[in-house]
C-alpha positions, 0 to 999 in steps of 0.5 A: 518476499513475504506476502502482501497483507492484502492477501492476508486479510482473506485468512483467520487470525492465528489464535496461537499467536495470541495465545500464552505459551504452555509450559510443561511439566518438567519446566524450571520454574525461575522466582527470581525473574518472575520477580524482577519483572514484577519490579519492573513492570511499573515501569512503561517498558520491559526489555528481554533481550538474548540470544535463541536458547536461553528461555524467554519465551518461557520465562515470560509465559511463567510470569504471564501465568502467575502475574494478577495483572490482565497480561496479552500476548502477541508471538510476532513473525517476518510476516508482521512487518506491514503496519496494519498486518502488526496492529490487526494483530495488536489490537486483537491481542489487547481485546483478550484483556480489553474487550472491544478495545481498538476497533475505531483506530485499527479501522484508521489505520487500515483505511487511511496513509501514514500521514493519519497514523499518529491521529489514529495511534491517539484514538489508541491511546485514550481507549487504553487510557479510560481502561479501569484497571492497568493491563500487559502486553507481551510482544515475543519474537520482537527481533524479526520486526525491522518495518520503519512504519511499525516501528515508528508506530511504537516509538510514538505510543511508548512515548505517549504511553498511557499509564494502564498499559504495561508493555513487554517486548522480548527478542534476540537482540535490542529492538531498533526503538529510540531506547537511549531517550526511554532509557534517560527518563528512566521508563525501561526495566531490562533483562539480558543474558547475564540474567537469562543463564542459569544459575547453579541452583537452577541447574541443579533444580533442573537435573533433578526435574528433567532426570530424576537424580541428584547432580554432584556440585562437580558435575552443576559446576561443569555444565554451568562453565561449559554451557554458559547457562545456555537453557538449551543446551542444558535441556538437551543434556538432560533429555539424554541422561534419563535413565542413566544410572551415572550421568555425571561421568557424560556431562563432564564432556559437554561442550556449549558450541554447535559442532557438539550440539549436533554430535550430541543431538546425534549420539544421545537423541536420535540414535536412542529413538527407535527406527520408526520414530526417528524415520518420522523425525526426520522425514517430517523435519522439512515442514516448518508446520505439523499436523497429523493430516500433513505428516501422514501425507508426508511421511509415510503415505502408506501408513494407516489411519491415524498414524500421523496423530499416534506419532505426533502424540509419542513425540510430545510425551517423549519431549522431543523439542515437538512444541504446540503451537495451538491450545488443541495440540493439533499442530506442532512445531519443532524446536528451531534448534533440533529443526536445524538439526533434523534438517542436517542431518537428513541431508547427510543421511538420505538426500534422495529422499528430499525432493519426494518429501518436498513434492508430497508436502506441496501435493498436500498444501494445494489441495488445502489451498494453501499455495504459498505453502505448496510453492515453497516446498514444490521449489524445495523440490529442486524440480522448478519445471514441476514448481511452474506447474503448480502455479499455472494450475492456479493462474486463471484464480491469479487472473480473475482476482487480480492479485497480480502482486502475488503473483509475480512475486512467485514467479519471480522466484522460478528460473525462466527456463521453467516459464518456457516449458510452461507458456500459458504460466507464462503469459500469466506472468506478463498480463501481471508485469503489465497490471503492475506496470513493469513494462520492460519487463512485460514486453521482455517476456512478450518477446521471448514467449513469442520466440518460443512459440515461433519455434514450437515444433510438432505441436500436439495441438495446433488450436492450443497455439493458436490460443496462445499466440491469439492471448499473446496479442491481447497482451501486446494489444493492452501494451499499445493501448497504455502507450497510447497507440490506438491504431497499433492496439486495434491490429492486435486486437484483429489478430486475437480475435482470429487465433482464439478459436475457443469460446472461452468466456475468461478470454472473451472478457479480456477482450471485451475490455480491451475493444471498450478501452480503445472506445474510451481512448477515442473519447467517444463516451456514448460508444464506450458506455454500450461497450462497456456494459457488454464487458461487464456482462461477459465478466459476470459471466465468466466471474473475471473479477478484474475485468469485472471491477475495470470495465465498472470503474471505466464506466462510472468514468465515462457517466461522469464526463457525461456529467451523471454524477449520480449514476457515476456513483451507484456504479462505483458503489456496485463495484466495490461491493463486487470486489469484496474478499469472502471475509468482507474485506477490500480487494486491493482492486478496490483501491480504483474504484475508491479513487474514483469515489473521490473525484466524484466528491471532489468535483461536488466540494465534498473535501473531507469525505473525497480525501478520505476515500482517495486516501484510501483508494491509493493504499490500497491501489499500492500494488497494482494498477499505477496509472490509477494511482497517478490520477488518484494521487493528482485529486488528493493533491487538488484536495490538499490545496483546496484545503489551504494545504500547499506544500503537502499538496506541492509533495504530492506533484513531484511524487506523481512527477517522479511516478510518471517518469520512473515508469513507462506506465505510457508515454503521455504520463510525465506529459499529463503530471506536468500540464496538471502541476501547471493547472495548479500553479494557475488556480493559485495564482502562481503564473510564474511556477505555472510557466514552470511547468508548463515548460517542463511538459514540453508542449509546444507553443507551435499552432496545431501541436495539440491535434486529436491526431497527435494524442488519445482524446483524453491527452488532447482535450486536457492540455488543450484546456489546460493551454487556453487557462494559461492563456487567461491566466496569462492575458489577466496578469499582463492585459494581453488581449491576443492571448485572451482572444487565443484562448477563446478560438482554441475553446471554439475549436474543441467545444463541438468535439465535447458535444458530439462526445457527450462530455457534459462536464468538458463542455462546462469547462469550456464554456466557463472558460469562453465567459472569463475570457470574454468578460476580461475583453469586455463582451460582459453580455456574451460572458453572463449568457455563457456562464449561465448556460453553463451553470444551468448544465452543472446544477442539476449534477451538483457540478462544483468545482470547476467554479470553485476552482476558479474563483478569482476570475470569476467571482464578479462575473458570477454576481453579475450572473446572480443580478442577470437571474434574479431578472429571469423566472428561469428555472436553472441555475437557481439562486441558492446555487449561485449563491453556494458558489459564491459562498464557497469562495471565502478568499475572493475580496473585491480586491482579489480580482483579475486586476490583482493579478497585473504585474505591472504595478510590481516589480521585476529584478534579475538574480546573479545568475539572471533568472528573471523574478517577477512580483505582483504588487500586491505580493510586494505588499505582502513583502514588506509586511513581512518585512515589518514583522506582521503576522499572517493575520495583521497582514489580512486585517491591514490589507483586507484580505482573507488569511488564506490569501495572504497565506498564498501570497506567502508561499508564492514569494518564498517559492519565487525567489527561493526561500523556505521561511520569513528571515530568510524571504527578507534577507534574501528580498534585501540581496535583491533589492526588493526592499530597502 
């Protein structure tokens, strides 16, 4: 697997990358190429496609050199298909001939998902196209790019392509764009293999440059036919006659396959190498990187000073295929080809040198920090037991950071024999399953670590098991947490306490964490704030960024349902400057903490910044924690709807949905997405979509089913709330009174709980609830009273959105509370905060009122299958506008509603009888018998 690009961040750019290859000396100069690309270069795209060998590379840098046109140029590689890793370089290849250009799109890019991609891709676009002059971008490697994502990306900006940018890309074969429409509107000059082989001429040129002699036309005639004008091929035949007096005699044998290449390589390169070199070609074969440092290390550990920069240097003015791959000639690379061959060779020649080579490459790796590379040579090693080693040496770094992606991805690569041997590795292993939320597999290794254990004999140590067993039940402890077993936690965390002896303040953290959590389950707030301050000390003691960054996002959680916004904020600020990279960038840890951002400026109405920051936080929450991401995919779906965007928040449930159940993240979350999905159904008005869900839930109707003893607190207090809406929802609709008069002993029962907890922001759910109810059954008086109570706890806060939200029950109430307070010299709520409220509910006519939502004066009719559909009357209105032809807005200005409502309304019929657009609603409505 290659790396994240979150790891990616942390490192340099590589200059190399962006850098115009040299050519040496002895390079074949091609005129009539260089010339062909001048031609085509007017058009938007270059196409050089052909297989290894044939001098693209080259080409394209001798055109690069010689072109008047500003040229940039990007060599890509496997590790480029992550769309903001290939635009990070993009733009950074475009500002060597365009300073300062793309900062503001790249920043786009990175910061928000691929909804905003095109947005970000135009930004682009027109800083390229106020350029004052054209400019050429070079893109080699182009074969070893498959991401959808990036190449979607170009497809678009070919596409759009603005007249100054010039594009050339070069690989092995043609690039997975959408070149049939290019190609018909003619905006692709092409060069291919047919174009690439070397003429007669061109081999003749090169005889005489790489060997010094005239070649006989018999012997041009040869090579050409039996190479097929591979550029490779030729050059390794021309490396190996120089300073042959008759060269034509050899080259009348030479074959253009790969069995020859090697004999060839074999008889004519290597062989003639003296014994040194050829010892230290083939030893330092087995890097894909050289440095004089590294081959030192390698080769000949022995060896004096400066031996690796002395060979090194012999080998490039011997032209040994050693190519520089920085403008300083520090570090090299071979040719693939002679790599290839090197590698084979070694393995047939000396084999029981490999591991020992594998081993000091990987030495050295780790001591520059570099463990992606030491990995990969300490498994090339063949000693996996070793390999395990050295990333246990590292685990606490994985640990600490939280860059749990990483690491399973290398220890997903070790087999589990070598994890036994290394318990503590591990241990590691499942804190990172569990971070990722790969639950079966965390409880697999939990299992098995715990059966190794058991079975550990003659125990050097015993508090070094003790130590482990005691990490082993913070890890089983974490488990019952997310499965939301509080009791079975809290015995776990006894039995750790006991075992880890060591005053550890890595392990002292964790646990610290864990003890606050079981707080934050039992929803106590006042508690699991002083708990959770005490993990964040101990964290910042032990610098455990993790715990550092989870025990602050929790805590902003907790001032938040106390209703301290503010302070809820500053804490979320703290902690995302905390998980800051060296090089400034986001930590993907980050991304909670910008999820909880969001729902900070969504419960303050802030939409655009709170989608941006949720955006944000869930790209970047991608790789780790899940749970997080359900809740933070949930906010951006209450955003979306909010912003009239249904169906893409509608996307976002089922996706949250399908999450939920894919995973075993805890056995409350398919529970939890459901009673959400219902909520939103209620805010539109959607009671039959509502009921949907709610079943879907499988929340029994069954008095005492929602108990504090049946779920955490969390659990219990939202589909309690999310019960007695539907109860409203449902007693407005139908003017059943008993399910008002139920919602209202259920609210009556958990509003002292919200008290004694401290959750302000609970309590003012509860009490804005207990006034709709109580208006709809006509105690108007207690209503306003509890309204008022209730808005004079949110105001100072800036509480929002659970009016907002609730803007069609509630709207008339609200201005009777608005008449109420202008009777009072109250302080709170003020009148400028009703007022924003009532402001905020631009959708809410005075006929979008509870009665609107009384199906009675609708209609209800039974499909084939009898599935009962039930409208409103005011959607049959809807309906039979459509019907007419009406537009959305005719149909607002005949009917006097806002153009959202009608939109709504809209939606909510095709969603009820299965439709996706207005021919198909009236066909399907006529079937019914909906309209006549």
């Amino acid at each position: 697997m290659q790396p994240g690009f979150d790891e990616e961040l942390e490192l340099p750019l590589l200059s190399t990358k962006i850098s115009v290859p040299l050519l040496s000396q002895e390079y074949v100069s091609r005129p009539r190429l260089v010339a062909l690309i001048d031609q085509g270069i007017r058009k938007p795209l270059t196409l050089v496609t052909a297989p290894a060998g044939y001098g693209k590379t080259h080409l394209l840098a001798e055109w690069a050199q010689q072109s008047s046109l500003p040229t940039a140029w990007l060599t890509l590689s496997r590790e480029d298909n992550h769309l903001v890793r290939f635009f990070r370089y993009f733009v950074r290849a475009l500002r060597d001939v365009a300073p300062g250009i793309g900062e503001e799109a790249f920043d786009f890019i990175r910061s928000t998902r691929s909804s905003g991609l095109e947005a970000a891709l135009t930004i682009l676009i027109n800083e390229i196209a106020a350029l004052p002059e054209d400019v050429a971008l070079i893109l080699d490697e182009f074969h070893l790019i498959d991401d959808p994502a990036v190449l979607h990306s170009l497809n678009f900006l070919i596409q759009h392509m603005p007249r100054h940018l010039h594009l050339v890309i070069a690989g092995r074969g043609e690039p997975a764009l959408d070149l049939p429409l290019f190609r018909s509107k003619g905006w692709v000059m092409e060069l291919g293999i047919e174009d690439l082989r070397f003429s007669r001429g061109e081999i003749d040129r090169l005889g005489r440059q790489m060997m010094g002699q005239e070649l006989s036309e018999e012997t041009v005639q040869a090579l050409e036919e039996r190479t097929g004008g591979w550029v490779t091929a030729l050059q390794l035949a021309a490396i190996s006659q120089r300073g042959r007096s008759d060269p034509d005699a050899l080259l009348a044998h030479i074959q253009g396959d790969a069995h020859y290449l090697v004999d060839f390589l074999n008889e004519e390169v290597l062989s003639e190498q003296p014994e040194e070199v050829r010892l230290f070609l083939l030893r330092s074969s087995i890097l894909d990187i050289l440095s004089a440092p590294v081959c030192e290390a390698v080769v000949d550990p022995d060896a004096p000073p400066g031996y690796g920069a002395r060979m090194l240097q012999r080998l490039e003015r011997s032209n040994l295929f050693l190519l520089p791959v920085d403008p300083k000639h520090e570090w090299f690379r071979y040719h693939q080809l002679f790599a290839d061959f090197l590698r084979h060779m070694l393995e047939t020649t000396c084999p029981e040198e490999i591991p020992l080579l594998h081993k000091r490459a990987a030495v050295w790796f780790e001591a520059q920090n570099d463990l992606d590379e030491a990995f990969k040579h300490a498994l090339a090693s063949g000693d996996t037991i070793w390999a395990a080693g050295l990333i246990e040496r590292r685990r606490i770094d994985f640990l600490k950071t939280g860059e749990f992606e990483s690491l399973n991805r290398l220890v997903e690569k070790l087999p589990a024999e070598a994890l036994d041997r290394h318990p503590a590795l591990a241990l590691t292993y499942s804190w990172g399953l569990i971070a990722t939320y790969q639950i079966d597999s965390a409880r697999y290794w939990l299992d098995r670590i715990d059966a190794q254990l058991n079975a550990a004999q003659d125990v050097p140590d015993p508090a070094v098991l003790e130590n482990l067993q005691g990490q082993l039940a913070i890890c089983r402890s974490m488990l019952a947490m997310i499965s939301g077993d509080i009791r079975q936690a809290e015995e776990y965390s006894r039995q750790s306490l006991a075992l880890i002896r060591e005053d550890n303040p890595f392990i002292r953290s964790a646990v610290s964490l864990e003890k606050s959590m079981q707080l934050v389950l039992l929803g106590d707030t006042a508690r699991a704030v002083e708990a959770l301050q005490e993990t964040i000390r101990t964290a910042l003691a032990a610098n455990h960024l993790l715990v550092l960054v989870l025990a602050s996002r929790e805590l902003a959680e907790m001032f938040f349902l106390q209703g301290h916004l503010s302070r809820a904020l500053v804490t979320l600020e703290k902690a995302r400057l905390m998980a800051r990279k060296s090089d400034g960038s986001p930590h993907p840890v980050t991304g909670i903490v910008e999820i909880g951002i969001g729902k900070v400026l969504f419960e303050r109405d802030h939409l655009p910044e709170a989608r941006e920051h949720l955006e944000k936080g869930l790209e970047l929450a991608r790789p780790l924690w899940l749970l997080s991401s359900i809740e933070g995919i949930q906010t951006l779906a209450r955003v979306l709807q909010c912003q009239g965007e249904i169906e893409a928040a509608q996307a976002l449930v089922e996706q949250a949905a399908r999450m939920a159940l894919s995973t075993e993240s805890s056995q409350w979350d398919d529970l939890l997405v459901a009673a959400f999905a219902a909520r939103l159904a209620l805010q539109r008005g959607d009671l039959a979509d509502a009921v949907q869900w709610w079943q879907r839930s499988g929340v029994s109707d069954t008095p005492g089913f929602i108990s504090y003893s049946n779920f955490p607190y969390h659990v219990f207090e939202f589909l309690l709330l999310t019960q007695a809406r539907f109860y409203i929802q449902a007693g407005l609709a139908t003017g059943d009174t008993g399910r008002l008069e139920q919602a209202l002993e259920m609210l009556e029962t958990i509003l002292p709980q919200a008290e004694r907890f401290q959750r302000l922001t609970s309590k003012i759910e509860i009490l804005t609830l207990q006034a709709i109810a109580d208006h709809a059954l006509g105690h108007t008086d207690r209503a306003v009273k509890t309204l008022l109570h209730a808005l004079l706890l949110a105001e100072p806060e800036n509480l929002r959105r659970v009016f907002v939200d609730l803007c069609v029950p509630i709207s008339r109430l609200l201005r009777l509370c608005r008449s109420a307070r202008e009777k009072t010299r109250d302080f709170l709520p003020t009148l400028a905060f009703i007022d924003s409220l009532l402001a905020a509910c631009p959708s809410v006519e005075a006929e979008d009122t509870p009665a609107e939502l009384d199906t009675a004066a609708g209609v209800e009719v039974r499909t084939e299958d009898g599935l009962l559909i039930s409208l409103s009357a005011r959607e049959l209105e809807v309906l039979k506008l459509i019907a007419e032809g009406k537009t959305n807005k005719e149909i607002s200005l005949q009917l006097n509603l806002a153009l959202n409502t009608v939109k709504r309304h809209a939606y909510n019929i095709f969603t009820k009888i299965g439709v996706n657009n207005r021919t198909q609603a009236v066909q399907r409505a006529r079937q019914l018998g909906l309209l006549r």
